[in-house]
Structure formats: C-alpha cells, structure tokens
C-alpha positions as CSV (number, residue, x, y, z in Angstrom):
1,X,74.4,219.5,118.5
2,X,76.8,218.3,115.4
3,X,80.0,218.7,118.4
4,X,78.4,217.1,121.1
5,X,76.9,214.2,118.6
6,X,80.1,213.8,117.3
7,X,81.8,213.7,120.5
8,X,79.3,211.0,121.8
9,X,80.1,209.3,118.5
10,X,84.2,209.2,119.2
11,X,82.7,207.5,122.8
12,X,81.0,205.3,121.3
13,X,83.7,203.7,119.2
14,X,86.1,204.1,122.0
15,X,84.4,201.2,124.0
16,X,85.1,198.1,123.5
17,X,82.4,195.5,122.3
18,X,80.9,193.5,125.0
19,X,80.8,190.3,123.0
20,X,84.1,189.5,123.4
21,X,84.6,190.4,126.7
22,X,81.2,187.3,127.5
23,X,83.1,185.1,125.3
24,X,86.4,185.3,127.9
25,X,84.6,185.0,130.7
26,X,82.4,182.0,129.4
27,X,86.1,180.5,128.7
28,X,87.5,181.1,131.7
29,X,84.1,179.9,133.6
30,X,84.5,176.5,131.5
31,X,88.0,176.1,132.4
32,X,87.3,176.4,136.1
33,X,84.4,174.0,136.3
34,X,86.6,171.8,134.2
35,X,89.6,171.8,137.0
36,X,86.6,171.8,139.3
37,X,85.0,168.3,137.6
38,X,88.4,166.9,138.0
39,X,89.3,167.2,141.2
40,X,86.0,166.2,142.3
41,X,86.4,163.1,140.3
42,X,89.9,162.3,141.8
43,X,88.3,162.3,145.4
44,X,85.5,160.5,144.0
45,X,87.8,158.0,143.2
46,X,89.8,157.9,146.2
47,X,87.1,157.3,148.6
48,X,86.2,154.4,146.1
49,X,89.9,153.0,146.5
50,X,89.9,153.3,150.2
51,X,89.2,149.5,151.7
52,X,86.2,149.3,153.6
53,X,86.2,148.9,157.6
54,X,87.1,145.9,158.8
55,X,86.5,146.2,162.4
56,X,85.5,143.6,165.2
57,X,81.8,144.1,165.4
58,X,80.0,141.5,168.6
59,X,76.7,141.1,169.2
60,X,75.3,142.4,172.8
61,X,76.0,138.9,174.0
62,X,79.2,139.1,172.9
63,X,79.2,136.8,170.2
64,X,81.8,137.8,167.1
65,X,79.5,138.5,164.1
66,X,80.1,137.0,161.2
67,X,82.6,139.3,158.6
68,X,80.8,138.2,155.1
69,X,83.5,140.2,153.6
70,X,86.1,138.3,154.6
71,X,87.3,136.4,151.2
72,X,88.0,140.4,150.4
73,X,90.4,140.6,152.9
74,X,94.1,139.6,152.6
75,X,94.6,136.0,151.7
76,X,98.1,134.6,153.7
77,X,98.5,131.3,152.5
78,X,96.5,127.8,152.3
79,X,97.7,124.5,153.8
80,X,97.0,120.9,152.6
81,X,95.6,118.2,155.2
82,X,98.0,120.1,157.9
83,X,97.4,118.3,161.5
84,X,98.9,118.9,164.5
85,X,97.7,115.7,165.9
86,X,100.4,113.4,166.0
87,X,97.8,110.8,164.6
88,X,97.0,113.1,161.7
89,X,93.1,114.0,160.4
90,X,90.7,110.8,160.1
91,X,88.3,112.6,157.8
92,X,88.6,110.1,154.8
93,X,88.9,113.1,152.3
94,X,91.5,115.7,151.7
95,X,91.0,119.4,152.6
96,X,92.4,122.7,152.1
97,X,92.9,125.7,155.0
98,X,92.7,129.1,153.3
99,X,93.5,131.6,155.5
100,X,93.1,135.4,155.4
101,X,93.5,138.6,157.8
102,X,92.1,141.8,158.2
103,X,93.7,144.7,155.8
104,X,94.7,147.1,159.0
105,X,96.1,144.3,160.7
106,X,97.9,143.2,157.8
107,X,99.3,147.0,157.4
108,X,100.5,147.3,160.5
109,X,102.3,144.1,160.5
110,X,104.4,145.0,157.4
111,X,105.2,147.8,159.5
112,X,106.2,146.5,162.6
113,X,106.0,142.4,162.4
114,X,103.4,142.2,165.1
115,X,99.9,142.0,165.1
116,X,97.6,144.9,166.3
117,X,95.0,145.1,168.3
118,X,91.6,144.3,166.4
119,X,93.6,141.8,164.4
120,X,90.9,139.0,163.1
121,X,92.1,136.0,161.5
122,X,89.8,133.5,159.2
123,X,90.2,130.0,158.8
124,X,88.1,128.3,156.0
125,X,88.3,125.3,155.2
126,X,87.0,123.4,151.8
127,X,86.8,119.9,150.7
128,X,89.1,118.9,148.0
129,X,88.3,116.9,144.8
130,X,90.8,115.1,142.5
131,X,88.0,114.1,139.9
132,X,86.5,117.2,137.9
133,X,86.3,118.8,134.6
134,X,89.7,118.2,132.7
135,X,91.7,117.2,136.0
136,X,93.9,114.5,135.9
137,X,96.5,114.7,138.5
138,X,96.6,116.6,142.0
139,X,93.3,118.3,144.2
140,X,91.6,121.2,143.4
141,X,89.5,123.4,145.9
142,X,85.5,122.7,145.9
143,X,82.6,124.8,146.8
144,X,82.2,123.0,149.8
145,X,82.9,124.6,153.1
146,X,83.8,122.8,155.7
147,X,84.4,124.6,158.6
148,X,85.1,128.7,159.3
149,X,86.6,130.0,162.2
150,X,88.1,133.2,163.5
151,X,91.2,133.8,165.9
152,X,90.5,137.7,167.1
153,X,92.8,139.8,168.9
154,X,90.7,142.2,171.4
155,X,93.2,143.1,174.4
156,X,90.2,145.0,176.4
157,X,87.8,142.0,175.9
158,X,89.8,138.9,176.3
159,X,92.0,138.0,179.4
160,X,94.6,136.5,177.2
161,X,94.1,139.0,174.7
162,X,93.1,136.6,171.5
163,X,90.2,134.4,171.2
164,X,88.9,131.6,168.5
165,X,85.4,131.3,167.5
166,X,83.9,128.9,165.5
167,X,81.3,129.7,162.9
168,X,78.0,127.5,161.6
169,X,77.1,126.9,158.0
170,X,74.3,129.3,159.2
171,X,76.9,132.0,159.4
172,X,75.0,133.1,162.4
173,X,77.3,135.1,165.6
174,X,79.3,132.3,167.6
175,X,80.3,132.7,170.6
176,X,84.1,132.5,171.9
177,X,85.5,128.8,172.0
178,X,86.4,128.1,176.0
179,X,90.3,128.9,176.6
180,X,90.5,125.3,178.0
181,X,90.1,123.7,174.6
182,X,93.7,122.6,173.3
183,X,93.8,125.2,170.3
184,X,94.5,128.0,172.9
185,X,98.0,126.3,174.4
186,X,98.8,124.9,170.9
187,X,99.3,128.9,169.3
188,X,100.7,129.9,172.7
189,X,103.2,127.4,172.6
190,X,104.2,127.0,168.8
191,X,103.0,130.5,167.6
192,X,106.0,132.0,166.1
193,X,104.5,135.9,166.4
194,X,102.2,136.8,169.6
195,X,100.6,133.3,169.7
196,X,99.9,133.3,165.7
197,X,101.2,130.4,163.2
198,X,103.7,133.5,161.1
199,X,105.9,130.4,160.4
200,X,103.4,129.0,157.8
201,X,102.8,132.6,156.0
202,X,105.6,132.6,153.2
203,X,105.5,136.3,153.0
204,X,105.2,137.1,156.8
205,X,107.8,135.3,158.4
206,X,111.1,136.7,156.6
207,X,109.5,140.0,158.0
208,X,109.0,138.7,161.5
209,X,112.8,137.5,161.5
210,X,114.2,140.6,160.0
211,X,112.3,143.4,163.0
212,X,113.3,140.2,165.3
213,X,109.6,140.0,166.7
214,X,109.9,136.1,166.8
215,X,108.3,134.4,169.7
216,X,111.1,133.5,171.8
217,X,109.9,129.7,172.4
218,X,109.1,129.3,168.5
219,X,111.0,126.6,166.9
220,X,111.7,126.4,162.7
C-alpha cells in the first residue's frame, strides 16, 4: 500500500497544474478576438467609406427622380452670370451656376476623359447678394435656389443618348425637356467632351486634352 501510494504520489507531482495551462489559453483566446475585433472594425469602416450609389433612378413614367444627394456629389466648378445668348441674361440680379457630377462618372472620366454611361450632371443655380453680414465688395452665394436641372447620359433610353430635365422647387420627378429646345444643339455643337461643356471644368479639361478625347468641332 506504502509503494503503490507512493507511486501515485510521484504521478501526482509529475503533472502539471492546470491553472496555468487556463491562463494560456484565456490569453491566447483574448488575443484572437482581439485580431478578430479589429479586422471586423476595418471592414466596418470600409463599407462606411464606400460612396453611396448614385445611379439614374426614373419613375414608371419615365420621369428622372430627383437625386437629393446631389450637393454630396462631386462639385466641377461654378460660373458667374454665364449666357450664351448673345444678348446676355435680363434677370435684373446676379446668379451663380454650381455644378456637380455623379462620383462613378467622375471616376471613370479621370480614367479615360469621357463620360460613361449613367453619367448625371446637376445644374443649380442661386441668387447672389452683394449686401450681407460684413460684406463689402464682390457677391456671395444665397439660400435661394433658383433653378435645378439635370443633363443625364442613358444610351438605352435616349435616342441621342443624353437628356436635360428641369426640376421644380417641389423637387418632384420631371420629365425630359423636348430635344427641339435650343439647349440640346447648343452642347452638341460647343460641347468640348461628348456634348458636355469640359472647357469650363478647370480640372477636367487639361485631362480631356492630354487622352485627346476633345470633341472634334470644340473651339477654345
């Protein structure tokens, strides 16, 4: 009985103690959910990153809905009481013409200096002030919109591929301006990229010259 007890004994000390052997593999399971919460948190983060959709969207009529995202888009350039009427706008007030594209559309033309397919352009344009809060000299940009409009490019949907519509204070869908009003032959004429006014986006039109995807009638 002594033998065998002492025997048992010599077993006994020859194992080794459980608590430390719990306390490695806590660590180790720590560590892992650690890496774990990380990488979760970078995809997390990611999918906040990634732009949201900005694609055509009509109504069943075929009206263009309205993109109430749009000022969250990419902003090209703004112009200051720009007419193409030789006799110039008779509107009594000044106004500036912000303009801004889709993010895909504005991706793919850093790529390849023309415009995609789904490409949506918005015009808006605000009535300017020169008397407000410490403002002496020079116009400023007011809350009041004047006018919105969109120029879409939808090869499937339009015979000549792009399209203008003209939006409402409502905001409501509109419907596609008729191809014989004058702002059709005006971008198709004097359009320096696929019927689109490139020459008046600063940081578009060196791009269009250098991949040489110039309109061939466009004139500087």
């Amino acid at each position: 009985m002594q033998r065998n007890a002492a025997i048992l004994q010599g077993k006994a000390w020859s194992v080794r103690p459980i608590w430390p052997i719990l306390s490695d593999m806590m660590t180790t399971t720590k560590s892992l959910l650690l890496v774990l919460t990380l990488v979760l948190s970078g995809i997390g983060l990611q999918q906040n990153a990634r732009p949201a959709s900005t694609a055509v969207e009509y109504t069943s009529e075929g009206e263009l809905k309205f993109p109430a995202d749009y000022r969250e888009w990419v902003y090209l350039t703004t112009g200051f009481d720009m007419s193409y009427n030789p006799a110039g706008m008779q509107m009594g007030h000044h106004m500036f013409d912000n303009v801004f594209v889709n993010r895909e559309a504005y991706a793919s033309f850093l790529k390849t200096g023309t415009w995609p397919n789904k490409t949506v352009f918005m015009l808006e344009g605000r009535r300017a002030d020169d008397k407000g809060s410490i403002n002496l000299h020079g116009n400023f940009q007011t809350d009041d919109v004047m006018n919105i409009e969109a120029h879409v490019k939808d090869e499937s949907r339009f015979p000549g591929k792009w399209a203008f519509f003209r939006f409402s204070g409502d905001q409501k869908p509109a419907p596609a301006v008729p191809t014989s009003e004058a702002c059709y032959s005006c971008h198709n004429e004097h359009g320096a990229v696929d019927s689109t006014f490139v020459q008046f986006y600063p940081t578009l039109l060196p791009i269009a010259k250098s991949k040489s995807t110039l309109s061939p009638s466009y004139k500087p």
